[in-house]
SEKOLNU-736367 format. One record per atom (N, C-alpha, C): residue number from 1; residue in three letters; chain; atom name; x, y, z. Coordinates in Angstrom, 1 decimal, decimal comma. Example, Ala and Ser with C-alpha at 12.3 -4.5 7.8 and 13.67 -1.06 7.14 Angstrom:
2
+-----+-----+----+----+--------+--------+--------+
!   i !  aa ! ch ! at !      X !      Y !      Z !
+-----+-----+----+----+--------+--------+--------+
!   1 ! ala !  A !  N !   13,2 !   -5,7 !    7,8 !
!   1 ! ala !  A ! CA !   12,3 !   -4,5 !    7,8 !
!   1 ! ala !  A !  C !   13,2 !   -3,3 !    7,8 !
!   2 ! ser !  A !  N !   12,8 !   -2,2 !    7,1 !
!   2 ! ser !  A ! CA !   13,7 !   -1,1 !    7,1 !
!   2 ! ser !  A !  C !   12,9 !    0,0 !    7,9 !
+-----+-----+----+----+--------+--------+--------+
// end
This chain:
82
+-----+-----+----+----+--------+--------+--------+
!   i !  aa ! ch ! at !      X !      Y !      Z !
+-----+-----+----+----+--------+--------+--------+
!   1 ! unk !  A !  N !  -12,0 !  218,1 !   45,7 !
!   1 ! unk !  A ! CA !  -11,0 !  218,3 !   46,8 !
!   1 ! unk !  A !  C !   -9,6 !  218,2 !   46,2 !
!   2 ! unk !  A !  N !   -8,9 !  219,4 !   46,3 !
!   2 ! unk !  A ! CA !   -7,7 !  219,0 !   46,6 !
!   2 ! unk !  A !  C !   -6,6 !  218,5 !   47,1 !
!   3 ! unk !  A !  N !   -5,5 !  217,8 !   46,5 !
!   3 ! unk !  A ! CA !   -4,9 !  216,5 !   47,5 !
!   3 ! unk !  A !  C !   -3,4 !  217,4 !   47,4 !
!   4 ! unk !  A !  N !   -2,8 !  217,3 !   47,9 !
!   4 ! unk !  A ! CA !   -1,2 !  218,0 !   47,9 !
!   4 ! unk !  A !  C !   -0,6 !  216,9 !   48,8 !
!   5 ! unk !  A !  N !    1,0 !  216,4 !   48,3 !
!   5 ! unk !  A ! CA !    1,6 !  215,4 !   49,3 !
!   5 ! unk !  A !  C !    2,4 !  216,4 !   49,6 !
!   6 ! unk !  A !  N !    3,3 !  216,0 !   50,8 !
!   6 ! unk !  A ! CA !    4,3 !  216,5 !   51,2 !
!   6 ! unk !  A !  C !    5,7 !  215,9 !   51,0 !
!   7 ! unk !  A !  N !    6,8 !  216,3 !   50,6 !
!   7 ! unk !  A ! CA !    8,0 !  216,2 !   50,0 !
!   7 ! unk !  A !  C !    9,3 !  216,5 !   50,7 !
!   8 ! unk !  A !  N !   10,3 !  215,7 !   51,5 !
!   8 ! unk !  A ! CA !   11,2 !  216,2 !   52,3 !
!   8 ! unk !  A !  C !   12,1 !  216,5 !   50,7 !
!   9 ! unk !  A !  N !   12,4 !  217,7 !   51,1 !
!   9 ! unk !  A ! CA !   13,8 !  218,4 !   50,1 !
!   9 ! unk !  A !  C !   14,9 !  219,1 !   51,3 !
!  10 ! unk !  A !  N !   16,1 !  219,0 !   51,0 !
!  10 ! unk !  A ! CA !   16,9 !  219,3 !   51,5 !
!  10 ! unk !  A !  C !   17,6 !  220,6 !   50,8 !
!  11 ! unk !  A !  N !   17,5 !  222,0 !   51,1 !
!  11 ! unk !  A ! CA !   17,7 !  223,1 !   50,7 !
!  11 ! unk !  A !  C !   19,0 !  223,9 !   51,6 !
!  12 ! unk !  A !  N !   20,4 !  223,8 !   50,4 !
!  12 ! unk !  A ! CA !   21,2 !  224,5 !   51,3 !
!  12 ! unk !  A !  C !   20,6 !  226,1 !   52,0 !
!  13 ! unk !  A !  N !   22,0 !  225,7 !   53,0 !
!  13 ! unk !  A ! CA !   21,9 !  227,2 !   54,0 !
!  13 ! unk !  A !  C !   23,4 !  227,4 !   54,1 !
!  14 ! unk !  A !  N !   23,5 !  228,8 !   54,8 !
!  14 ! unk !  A ! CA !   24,9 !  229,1 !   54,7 !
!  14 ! unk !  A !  C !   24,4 !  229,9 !   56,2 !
!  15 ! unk !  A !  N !   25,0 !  229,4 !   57,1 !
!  15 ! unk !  A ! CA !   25,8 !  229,7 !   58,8 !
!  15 ! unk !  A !  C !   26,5 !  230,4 !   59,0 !
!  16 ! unk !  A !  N !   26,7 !  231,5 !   59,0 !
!  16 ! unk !  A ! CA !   27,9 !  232,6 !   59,1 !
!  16 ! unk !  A !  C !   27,5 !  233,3 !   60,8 !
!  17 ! unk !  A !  N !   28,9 !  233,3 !   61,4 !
!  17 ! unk !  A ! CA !   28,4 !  234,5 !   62,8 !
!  17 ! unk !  A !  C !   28,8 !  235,9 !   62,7 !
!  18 ! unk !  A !  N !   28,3 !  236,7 !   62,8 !
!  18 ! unk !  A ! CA !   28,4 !  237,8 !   62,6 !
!  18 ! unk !  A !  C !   28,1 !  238,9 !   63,9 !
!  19 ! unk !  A !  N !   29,8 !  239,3 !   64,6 !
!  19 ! unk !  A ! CA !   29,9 !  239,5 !   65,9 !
!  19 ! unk !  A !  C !   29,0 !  238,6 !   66,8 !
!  20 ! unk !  A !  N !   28,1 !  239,3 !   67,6 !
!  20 ! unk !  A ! CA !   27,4 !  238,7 !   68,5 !
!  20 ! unk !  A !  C !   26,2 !  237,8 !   67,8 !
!  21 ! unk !  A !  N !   25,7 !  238,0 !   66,7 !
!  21 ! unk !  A ! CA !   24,7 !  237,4 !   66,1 !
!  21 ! unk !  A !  C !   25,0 !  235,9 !   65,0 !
!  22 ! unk !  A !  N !   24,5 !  235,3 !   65,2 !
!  22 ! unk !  A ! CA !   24,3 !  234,1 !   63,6 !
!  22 ! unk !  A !  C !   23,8 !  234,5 !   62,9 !
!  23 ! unk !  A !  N !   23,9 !  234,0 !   61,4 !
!  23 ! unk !  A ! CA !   22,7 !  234,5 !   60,4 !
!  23 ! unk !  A !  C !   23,0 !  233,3 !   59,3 !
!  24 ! unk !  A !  N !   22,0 !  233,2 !   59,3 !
!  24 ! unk !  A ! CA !   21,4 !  232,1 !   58,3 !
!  24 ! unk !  A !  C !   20,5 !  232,6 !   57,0 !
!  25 ! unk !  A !  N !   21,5 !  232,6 !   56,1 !
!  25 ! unk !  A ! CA !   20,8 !  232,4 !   54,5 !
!  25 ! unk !  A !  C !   20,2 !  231,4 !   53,2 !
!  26 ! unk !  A !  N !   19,4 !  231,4 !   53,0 !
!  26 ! unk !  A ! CA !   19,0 !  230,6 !   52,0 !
!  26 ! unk !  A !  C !   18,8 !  231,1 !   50,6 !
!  27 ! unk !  A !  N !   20,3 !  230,7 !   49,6 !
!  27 ! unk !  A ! CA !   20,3 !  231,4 !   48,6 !
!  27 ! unk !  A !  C !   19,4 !  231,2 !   47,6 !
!  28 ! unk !  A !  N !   18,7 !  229,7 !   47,7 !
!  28 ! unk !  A ! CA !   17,7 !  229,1 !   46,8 !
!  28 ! unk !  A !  C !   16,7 !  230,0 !   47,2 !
!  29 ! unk !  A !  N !   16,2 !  230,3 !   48,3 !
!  29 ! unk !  A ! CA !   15,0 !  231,2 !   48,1 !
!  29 ! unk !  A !  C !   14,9 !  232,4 !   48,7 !
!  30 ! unk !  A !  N !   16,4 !  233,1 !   48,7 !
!  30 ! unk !  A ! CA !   16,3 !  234,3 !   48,6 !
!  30 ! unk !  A !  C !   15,9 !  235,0 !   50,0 !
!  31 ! unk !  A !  N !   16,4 !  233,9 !   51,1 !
!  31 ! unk !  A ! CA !   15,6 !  234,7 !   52,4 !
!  31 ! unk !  A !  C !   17,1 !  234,4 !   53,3 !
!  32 ! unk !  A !  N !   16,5 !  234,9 !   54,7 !
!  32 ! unk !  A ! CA !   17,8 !  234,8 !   55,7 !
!  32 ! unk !  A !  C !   17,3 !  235,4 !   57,1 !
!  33 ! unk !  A !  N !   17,6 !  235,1 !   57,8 !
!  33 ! unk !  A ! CA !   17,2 !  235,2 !   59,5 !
!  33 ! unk !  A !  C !   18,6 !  235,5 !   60,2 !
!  34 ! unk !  A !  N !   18,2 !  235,5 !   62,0 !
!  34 ! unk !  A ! CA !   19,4 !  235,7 !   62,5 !
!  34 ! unk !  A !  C !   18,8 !  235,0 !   63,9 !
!  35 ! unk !  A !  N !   20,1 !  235,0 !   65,1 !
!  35 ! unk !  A ! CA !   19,5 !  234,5 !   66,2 !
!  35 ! unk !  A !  C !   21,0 !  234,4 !   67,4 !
!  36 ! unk !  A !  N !   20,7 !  234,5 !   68,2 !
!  36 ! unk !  A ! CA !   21,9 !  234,5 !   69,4 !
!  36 ! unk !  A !  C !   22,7 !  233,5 !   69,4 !
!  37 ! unk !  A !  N !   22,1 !  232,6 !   68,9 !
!  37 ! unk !  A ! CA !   23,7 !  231,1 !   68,9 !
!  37 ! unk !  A !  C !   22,7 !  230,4 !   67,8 !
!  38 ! unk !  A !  N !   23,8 !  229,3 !   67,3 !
!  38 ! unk !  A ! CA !   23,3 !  228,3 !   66,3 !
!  38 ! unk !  A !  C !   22,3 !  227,3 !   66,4 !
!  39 ! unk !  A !  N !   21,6 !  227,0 !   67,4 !
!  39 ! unk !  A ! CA !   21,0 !  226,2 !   68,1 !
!  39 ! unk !  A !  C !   19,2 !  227,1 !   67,2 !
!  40 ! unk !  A !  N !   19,5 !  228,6 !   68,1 !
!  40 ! unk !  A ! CA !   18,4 !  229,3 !   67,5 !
!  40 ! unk !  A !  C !   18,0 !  230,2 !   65,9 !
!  41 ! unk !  A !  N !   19,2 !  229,9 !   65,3 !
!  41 ! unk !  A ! CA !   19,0 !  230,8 !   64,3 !
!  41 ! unk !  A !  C !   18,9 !  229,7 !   63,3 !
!  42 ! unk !  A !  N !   19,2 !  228,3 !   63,6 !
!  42 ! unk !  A ! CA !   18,6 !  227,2 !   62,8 !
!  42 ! unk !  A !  C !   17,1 !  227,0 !   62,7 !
!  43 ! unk !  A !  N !   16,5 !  226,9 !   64,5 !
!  43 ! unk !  A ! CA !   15,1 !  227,2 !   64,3 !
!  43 ! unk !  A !  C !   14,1 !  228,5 !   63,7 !
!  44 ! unk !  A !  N !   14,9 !  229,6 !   63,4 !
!  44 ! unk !  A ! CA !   14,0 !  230,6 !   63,2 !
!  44 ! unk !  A !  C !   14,2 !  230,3 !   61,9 !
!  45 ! unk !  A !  N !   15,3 !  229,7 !   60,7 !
!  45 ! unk !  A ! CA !   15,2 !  229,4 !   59,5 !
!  45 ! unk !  A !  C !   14,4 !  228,4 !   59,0 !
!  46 ! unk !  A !  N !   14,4 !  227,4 !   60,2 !
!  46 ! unk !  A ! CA !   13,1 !  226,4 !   60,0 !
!  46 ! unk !  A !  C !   11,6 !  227,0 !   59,5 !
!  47 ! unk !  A !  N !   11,5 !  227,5 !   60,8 !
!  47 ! unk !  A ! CA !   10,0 !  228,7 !   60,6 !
!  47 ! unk !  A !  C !    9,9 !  229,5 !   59,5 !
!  48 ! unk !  A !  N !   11,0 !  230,6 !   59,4 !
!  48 ! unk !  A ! CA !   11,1 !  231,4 !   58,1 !
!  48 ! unk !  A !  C !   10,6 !  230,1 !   57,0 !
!  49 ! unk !  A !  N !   11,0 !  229,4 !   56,9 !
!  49 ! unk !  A ! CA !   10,8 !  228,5 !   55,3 !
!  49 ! unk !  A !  C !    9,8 !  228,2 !   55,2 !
!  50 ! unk !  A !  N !    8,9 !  227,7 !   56,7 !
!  50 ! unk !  A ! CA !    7,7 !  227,3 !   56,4 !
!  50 ! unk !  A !  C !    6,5 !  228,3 !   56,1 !
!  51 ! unk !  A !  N !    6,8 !  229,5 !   57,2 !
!  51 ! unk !  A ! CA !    6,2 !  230,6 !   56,2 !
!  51 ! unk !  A !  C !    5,9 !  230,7 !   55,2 !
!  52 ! unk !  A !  N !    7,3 !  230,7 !   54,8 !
!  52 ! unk !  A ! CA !    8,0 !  230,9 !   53,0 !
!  52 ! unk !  A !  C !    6,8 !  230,7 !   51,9 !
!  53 ! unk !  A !  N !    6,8 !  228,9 !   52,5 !
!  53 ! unk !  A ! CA !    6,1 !  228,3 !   51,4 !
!  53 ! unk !  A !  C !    4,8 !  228,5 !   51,9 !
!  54 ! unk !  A !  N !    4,2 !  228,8 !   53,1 !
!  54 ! unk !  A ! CA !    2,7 !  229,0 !   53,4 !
!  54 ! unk !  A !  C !    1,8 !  229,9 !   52,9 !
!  55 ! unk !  A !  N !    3,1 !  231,1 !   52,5 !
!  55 ! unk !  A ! CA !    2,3 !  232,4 !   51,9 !
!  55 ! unk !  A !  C !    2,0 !  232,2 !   50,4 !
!  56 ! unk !  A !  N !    0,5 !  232,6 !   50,0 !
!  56 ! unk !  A ! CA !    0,0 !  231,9 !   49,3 !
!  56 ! unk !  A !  C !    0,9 !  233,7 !   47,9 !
!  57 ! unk !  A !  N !    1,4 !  234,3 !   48,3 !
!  57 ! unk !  A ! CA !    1,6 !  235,6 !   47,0 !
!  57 ! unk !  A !  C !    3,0 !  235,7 !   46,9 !
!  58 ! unk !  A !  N !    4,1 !  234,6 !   47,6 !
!  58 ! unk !  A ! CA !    5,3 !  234,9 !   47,2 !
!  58 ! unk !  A !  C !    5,6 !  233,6 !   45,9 !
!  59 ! unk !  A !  N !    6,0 !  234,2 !   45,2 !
!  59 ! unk !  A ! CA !    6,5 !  233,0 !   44,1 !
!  59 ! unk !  A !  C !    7,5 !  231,7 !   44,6 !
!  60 ! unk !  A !  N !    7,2 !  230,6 !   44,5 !
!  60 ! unk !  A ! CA !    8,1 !  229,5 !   44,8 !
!  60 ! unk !  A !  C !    9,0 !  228,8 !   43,4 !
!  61 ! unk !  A !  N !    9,9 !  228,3 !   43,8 !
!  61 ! unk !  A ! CA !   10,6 !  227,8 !   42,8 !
!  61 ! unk !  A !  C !   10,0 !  226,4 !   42,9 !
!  62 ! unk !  A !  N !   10,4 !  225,7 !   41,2 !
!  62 ! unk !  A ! CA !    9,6 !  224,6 !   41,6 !
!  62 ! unk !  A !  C !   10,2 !  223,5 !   42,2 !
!  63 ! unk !  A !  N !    9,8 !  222,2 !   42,4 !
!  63 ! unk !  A ! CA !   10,2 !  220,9 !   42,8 !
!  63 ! unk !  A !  C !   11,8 !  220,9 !   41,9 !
!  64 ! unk !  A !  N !   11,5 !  220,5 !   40,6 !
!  64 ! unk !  A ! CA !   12,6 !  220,3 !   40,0 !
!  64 ! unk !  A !  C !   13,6 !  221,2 !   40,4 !
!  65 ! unk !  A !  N !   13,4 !  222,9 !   40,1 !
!  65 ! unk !  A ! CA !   14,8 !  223,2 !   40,6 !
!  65 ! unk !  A !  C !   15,3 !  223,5 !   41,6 !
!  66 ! unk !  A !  N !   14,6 !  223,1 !   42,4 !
!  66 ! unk !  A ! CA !   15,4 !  223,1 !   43,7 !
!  66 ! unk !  A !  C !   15,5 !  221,7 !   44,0 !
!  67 ! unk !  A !  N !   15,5 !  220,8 !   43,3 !
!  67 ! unk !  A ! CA !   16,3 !  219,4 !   43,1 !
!  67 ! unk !  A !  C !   17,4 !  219,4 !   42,6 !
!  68 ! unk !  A !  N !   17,4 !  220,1 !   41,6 !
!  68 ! unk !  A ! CA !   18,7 !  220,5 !   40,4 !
!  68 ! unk !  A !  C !   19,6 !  221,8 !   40,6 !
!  69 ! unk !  A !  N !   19,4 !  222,5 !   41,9 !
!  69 ! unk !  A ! CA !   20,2 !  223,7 !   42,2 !
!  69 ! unk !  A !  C !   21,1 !  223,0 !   43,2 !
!  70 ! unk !  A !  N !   22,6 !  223,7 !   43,2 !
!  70 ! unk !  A ! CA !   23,6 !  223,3 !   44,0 !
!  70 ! unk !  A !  C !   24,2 !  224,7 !   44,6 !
!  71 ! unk !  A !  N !   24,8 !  224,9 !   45,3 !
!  71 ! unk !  A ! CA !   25,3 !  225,8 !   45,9 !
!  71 ! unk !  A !  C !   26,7 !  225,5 !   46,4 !
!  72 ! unk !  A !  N !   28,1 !  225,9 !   46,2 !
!  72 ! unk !  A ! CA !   29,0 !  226,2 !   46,7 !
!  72 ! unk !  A !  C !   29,7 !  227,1 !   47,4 !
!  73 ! unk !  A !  N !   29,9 !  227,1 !   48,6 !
!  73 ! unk !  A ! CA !   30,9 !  227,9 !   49,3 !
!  73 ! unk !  A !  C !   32,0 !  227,7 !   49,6 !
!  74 ! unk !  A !  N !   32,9 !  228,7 !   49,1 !
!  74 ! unk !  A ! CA !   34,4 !  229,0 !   49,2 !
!  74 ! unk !  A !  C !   35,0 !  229,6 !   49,8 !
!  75 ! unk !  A !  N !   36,2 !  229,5 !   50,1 !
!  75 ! unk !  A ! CA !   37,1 !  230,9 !   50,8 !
!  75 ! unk !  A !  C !   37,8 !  231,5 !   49,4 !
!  76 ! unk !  A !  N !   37,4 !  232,6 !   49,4 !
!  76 ! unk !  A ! CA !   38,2 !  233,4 !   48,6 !
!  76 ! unk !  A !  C !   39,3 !  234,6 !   48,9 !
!  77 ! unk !  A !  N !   40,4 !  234,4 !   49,0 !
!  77 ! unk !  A ! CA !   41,3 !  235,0 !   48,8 !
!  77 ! unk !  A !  C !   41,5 !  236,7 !   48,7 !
!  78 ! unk !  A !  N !   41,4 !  237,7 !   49,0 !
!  78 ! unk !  A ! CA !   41,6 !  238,6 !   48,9 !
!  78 ! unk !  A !  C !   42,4 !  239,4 !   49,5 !
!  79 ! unk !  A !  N !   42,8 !  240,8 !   49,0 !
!  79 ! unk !  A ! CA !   43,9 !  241,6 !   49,3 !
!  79 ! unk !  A !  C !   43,3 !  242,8 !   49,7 !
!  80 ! unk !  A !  N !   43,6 !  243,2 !   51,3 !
!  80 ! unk !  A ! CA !   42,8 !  244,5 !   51,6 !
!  80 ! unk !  A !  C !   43,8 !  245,2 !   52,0 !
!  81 ! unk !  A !  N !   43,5 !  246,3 !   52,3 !
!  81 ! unk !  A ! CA !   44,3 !  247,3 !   53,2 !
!  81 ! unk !  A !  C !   44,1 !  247,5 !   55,0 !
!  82 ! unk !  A !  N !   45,1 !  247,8 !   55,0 !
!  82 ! unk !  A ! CA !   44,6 !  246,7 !   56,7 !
!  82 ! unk !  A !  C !   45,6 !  247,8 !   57,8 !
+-----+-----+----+----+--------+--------+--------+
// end
């Protein structure tokens, strides 16, 4: 028998609204959802992840680096024509 523990990891996300919608990305694993207000597009990223990891044919990254991955977001500056 196989034994598997389970592991709280904390995996950035990035919250952006976009017009009427939210959307939530997760750059560590390459996925992203959306939802009417922030309340629901947190829970549909919750589910998305557990998915994520449930599906036995998508590749996971391992323990370690998504221990050792960091993510920054910035405002960047730019010059458009307006």
């Amino acid at each position: 028998m196989e034994y598997k523990r389970k592991m709280a990891v904390s995996l950035p996300v990035v919250i952006t609204r976009e017009r009427k919608w939210f959307v939530v990305a997760c750059p560590l694993l390459d996925i992203a959802t959306q939802g009417k207000n922030e309340k629901e597009v947190r829970e549909n990223m919750e589910d998305l992840i557990e998915d994520y990891f449930q599906d036995p044919d998508t590749p996971k990254p391992t323990i370690k680096t998504m221990m050792s991955t960091s993510v920054s977001v910035i405002n960047m500056p730019i010059k458009v024509m307006g």
